[in-house]
N, C-alpha and C positions, 0 to 999 in steps of 0.2 A: 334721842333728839340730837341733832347737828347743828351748828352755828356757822355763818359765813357772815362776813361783811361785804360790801359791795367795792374793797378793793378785791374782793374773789370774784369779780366779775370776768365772763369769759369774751370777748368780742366776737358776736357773730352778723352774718350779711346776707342779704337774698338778692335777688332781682327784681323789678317791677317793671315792667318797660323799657326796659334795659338801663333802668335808673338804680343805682343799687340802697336796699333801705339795712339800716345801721342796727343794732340793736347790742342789749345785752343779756346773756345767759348765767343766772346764779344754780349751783347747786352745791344740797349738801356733802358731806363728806358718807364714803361709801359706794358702794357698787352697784347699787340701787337693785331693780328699776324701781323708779321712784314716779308715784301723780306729781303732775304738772300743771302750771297756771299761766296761761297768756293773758297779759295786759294789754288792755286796748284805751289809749290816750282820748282825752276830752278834743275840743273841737280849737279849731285855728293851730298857731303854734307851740301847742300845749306837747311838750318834747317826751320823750320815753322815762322819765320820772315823775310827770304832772307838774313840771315846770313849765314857766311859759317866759318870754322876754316882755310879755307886757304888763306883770305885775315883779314887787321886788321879790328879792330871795331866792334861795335854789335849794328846798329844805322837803323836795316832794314827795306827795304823798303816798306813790308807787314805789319810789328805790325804799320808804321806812317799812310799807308792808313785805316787801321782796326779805327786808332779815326777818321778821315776824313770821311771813312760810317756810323760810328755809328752816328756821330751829324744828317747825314739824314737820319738817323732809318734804317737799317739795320742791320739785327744780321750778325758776320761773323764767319766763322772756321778757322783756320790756324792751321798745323797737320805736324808734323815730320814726312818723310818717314820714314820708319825702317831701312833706313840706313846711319840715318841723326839725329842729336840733342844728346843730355844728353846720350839718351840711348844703341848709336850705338854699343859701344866696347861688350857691353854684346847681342846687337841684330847679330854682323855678324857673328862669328861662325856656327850660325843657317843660314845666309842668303848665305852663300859660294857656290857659284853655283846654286843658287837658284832663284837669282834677273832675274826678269822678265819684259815683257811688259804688263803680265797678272796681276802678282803684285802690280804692278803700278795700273795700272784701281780698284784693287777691295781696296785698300788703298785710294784712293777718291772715290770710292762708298761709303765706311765704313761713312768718310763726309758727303757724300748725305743722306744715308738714317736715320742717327744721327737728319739731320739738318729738313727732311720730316716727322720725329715721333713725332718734337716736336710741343706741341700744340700753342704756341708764335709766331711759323715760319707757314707763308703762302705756300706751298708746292707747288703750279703753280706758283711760282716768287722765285721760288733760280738760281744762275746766278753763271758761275766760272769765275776767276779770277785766268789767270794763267800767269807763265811770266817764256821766256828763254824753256827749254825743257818740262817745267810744260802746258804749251800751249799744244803739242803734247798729253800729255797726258787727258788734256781734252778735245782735238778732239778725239783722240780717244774712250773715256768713250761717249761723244756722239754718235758715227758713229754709237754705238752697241749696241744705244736705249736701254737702260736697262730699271729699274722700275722707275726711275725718272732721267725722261731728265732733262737737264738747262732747262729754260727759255730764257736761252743767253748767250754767252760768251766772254770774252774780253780776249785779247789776245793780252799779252806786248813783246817786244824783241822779238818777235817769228818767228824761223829762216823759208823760204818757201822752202827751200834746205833742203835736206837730211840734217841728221849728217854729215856721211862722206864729202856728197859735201861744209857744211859751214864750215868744220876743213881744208880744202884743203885750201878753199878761204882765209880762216886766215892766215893758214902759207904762204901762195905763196907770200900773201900781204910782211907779215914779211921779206921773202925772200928777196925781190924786192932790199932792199939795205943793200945787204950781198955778202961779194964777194964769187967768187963762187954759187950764190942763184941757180940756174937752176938745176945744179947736184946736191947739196943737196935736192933741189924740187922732181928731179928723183928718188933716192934714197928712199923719202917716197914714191912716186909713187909704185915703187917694193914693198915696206913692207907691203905697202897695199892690193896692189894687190893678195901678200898669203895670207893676212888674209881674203880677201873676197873666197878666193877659195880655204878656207879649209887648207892650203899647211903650213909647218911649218916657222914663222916667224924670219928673221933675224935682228937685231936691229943694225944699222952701228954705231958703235963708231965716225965717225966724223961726225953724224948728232948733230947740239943742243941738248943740255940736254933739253930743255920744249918738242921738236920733239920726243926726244926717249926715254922721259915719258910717253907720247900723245900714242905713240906705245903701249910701256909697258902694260898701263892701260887697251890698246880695246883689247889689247887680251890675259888678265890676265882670268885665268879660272874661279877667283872667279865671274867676272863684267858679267859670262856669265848663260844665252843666252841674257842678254837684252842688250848688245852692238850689238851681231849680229844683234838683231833684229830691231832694230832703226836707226843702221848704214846706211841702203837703206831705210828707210821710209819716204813714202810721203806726209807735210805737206799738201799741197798744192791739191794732190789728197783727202787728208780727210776732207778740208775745203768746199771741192766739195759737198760733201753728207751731209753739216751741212744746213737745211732749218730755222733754230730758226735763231731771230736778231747777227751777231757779229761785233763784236767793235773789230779793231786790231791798235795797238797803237807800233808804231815803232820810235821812237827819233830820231831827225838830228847826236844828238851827241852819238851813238850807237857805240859803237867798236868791237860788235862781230856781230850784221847784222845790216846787209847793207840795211837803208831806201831805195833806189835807187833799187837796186840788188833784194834785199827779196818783197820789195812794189811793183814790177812791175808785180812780181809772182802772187803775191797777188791780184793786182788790175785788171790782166787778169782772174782771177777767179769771181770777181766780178762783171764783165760785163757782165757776163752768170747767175750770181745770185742776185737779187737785197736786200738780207737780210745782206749785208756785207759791212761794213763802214772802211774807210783806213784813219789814223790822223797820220801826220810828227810832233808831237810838236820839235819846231825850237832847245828848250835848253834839252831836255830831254837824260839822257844815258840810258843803258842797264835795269838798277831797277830804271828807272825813276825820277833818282834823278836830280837836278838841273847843269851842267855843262857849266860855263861860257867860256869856251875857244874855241876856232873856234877848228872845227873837225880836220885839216890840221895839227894843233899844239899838237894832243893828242898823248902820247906814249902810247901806249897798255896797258904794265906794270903798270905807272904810275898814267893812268884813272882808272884802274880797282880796284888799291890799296886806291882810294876814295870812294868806292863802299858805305862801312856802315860807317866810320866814323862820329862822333857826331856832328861836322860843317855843313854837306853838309846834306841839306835838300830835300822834294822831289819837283820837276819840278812844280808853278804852274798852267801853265797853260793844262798839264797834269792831275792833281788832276780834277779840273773843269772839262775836257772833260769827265773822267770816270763816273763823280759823276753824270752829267747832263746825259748823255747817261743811266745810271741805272733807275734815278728818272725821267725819259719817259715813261719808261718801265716795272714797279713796280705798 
């Protein structure tokens, strides 16, 4: 076994559009060649550790698992989209209209093919590791067999619902003990509904301010086309067409999917493919982190504002299943 910290981080860079994306390379000590794990970030400006500026702390759940594979020899990448990390203020002007689904895919290929040049890394054993909407995107990167498929992929928080249909599921929840909840519910229903059919969107002033953010943002001109295009996408059909081993790891204590709801999705796919493994770890949230409070007692807000903080640790017995599920398979 080898140990690194993530001051052993290497800086490395790609292209996108001639926009360049940031990232960082850990590996252990040795001549390798060694399997490899590319990380692929949750959604918004969720940065190359599973930090994000819009909750507190910088304690994330990617750079803790990056020393956890490195001790079992694995080199890893974690990479800021280009509209995420240090560099974003100076990267969105360029990306205004421009963010894609196509964007996405070749900003974790840039990973891949970084991680398949080098001569340290074993190129039939690199594996993604994606988590929250970062999943999607590395079903997708597989489904379209490029020049170097995974070898595997694991797949944390990862919703089996559309976008659209898990942001419903969220607010409806929220609704549920709100007076009034039903016609507020309605209310997005309609807004929604013009935004999926093109029609100009109205944003009701007495819907909640998080609701008629939520609006704002999917049909903000900059976020497009890649809200459109994600908005109806189906997990679940793209898990279909993945043949390679995958590991999908969904926590009891989850706030934004639903082990139950999303796992059933899931495990219906599975019974028609036998390369796809389904794990409830009992304590685990959304980034995997350790959450000791029964799910009944979580406040959405409340949980989510633990996310990175320097306390909270990740889920052991999560760590284990990822690590043992790799070193099977390497």
């Amino acid at each position: 076994m080898s140990t690194a910290s993530l001051s052993d981080d290497l800086p490395v860079s790609w292209k996108v559009d001639d926009i360049d994306v940031h990232a960082s390379l850990t590996r252990p000590a040795g001549a390798g060649p060694f399997p490899a794990v590319a990380f692929v970030a949750g959604s918004g400006p969720t940065d190359r550790n599973w930090n994000t500026p819009l909750l507190p702390g910088a304690n994330g759940s990617a750079a803790l698992l990056v020393q956890a594979l490195t001790v079992h020899n694995f080199i890893t990448i974690r990479y800021d989209k280009r509209a995420s990390g240090p560099h974003v203020r100076e990267n969105m002007p360029r990306l205004l209209g421009r963010i894609s689904l196509q964007g996405h895919l070749e900003e974790l290929a840039g990973s891949v093919g970084l991680l398949a040049a080098r001569q340290d890394v074993d190129p039939r054993h690199i594996f993604a590791l994606g988590n929250s909407e970062g999943c999607i995107h590395a079903l997708n990167y597989q489904a379209q067999a490029g020049d170097h498929p995974f070898a595997g992929l694991i797949l944390t928080g990862s919703p089996a619902r559309s976008m659209g249909a898990e942001a419903r599921s969220q607010i409806a929840a929220q609704l549920t003990a709100v007076p009034g909840g039903e016609a507020l519910l309605a209310v997005y229903d309609a807004a929604m509904a013009d935004f999926a059919a093109g029609r100009p969107v109205k944003v009701d002033k007495n819907l909640p301010e998080g609701f008629r953010n939520l609006i704002l943002a999917v049909n903000n001109p900059a976020n497009q086309p890649f809200v459109r295009e994600i908005w109806d996408l189906d997990p679940a059909a793209l898990l279909a067409k993945i043949t390679v081993p995958v590991l999908i790891v969904i926590g009891k204590k989850d706030i934004q999917v639903d082990w139950q709801t999303d796992g059933a999705i899931f495990e219906a796919v599975a019974r028609e493919h036998d390369n796809i493994t389904t794990v409830y770890p009992e304590n685990a949230n959304h980034v995997l982190k350790y959450e000791p409070k029964p799910k009944a007692q979580l406040i959405p807000a409340e949980a989510a504002a633990r996310y990175n903080v320097d306390e909270v640790g990740l889920d052991a017995h999560t760590v284990e299943t990822i690590t043992a599920w790799l070193r099977a398979r390497r």
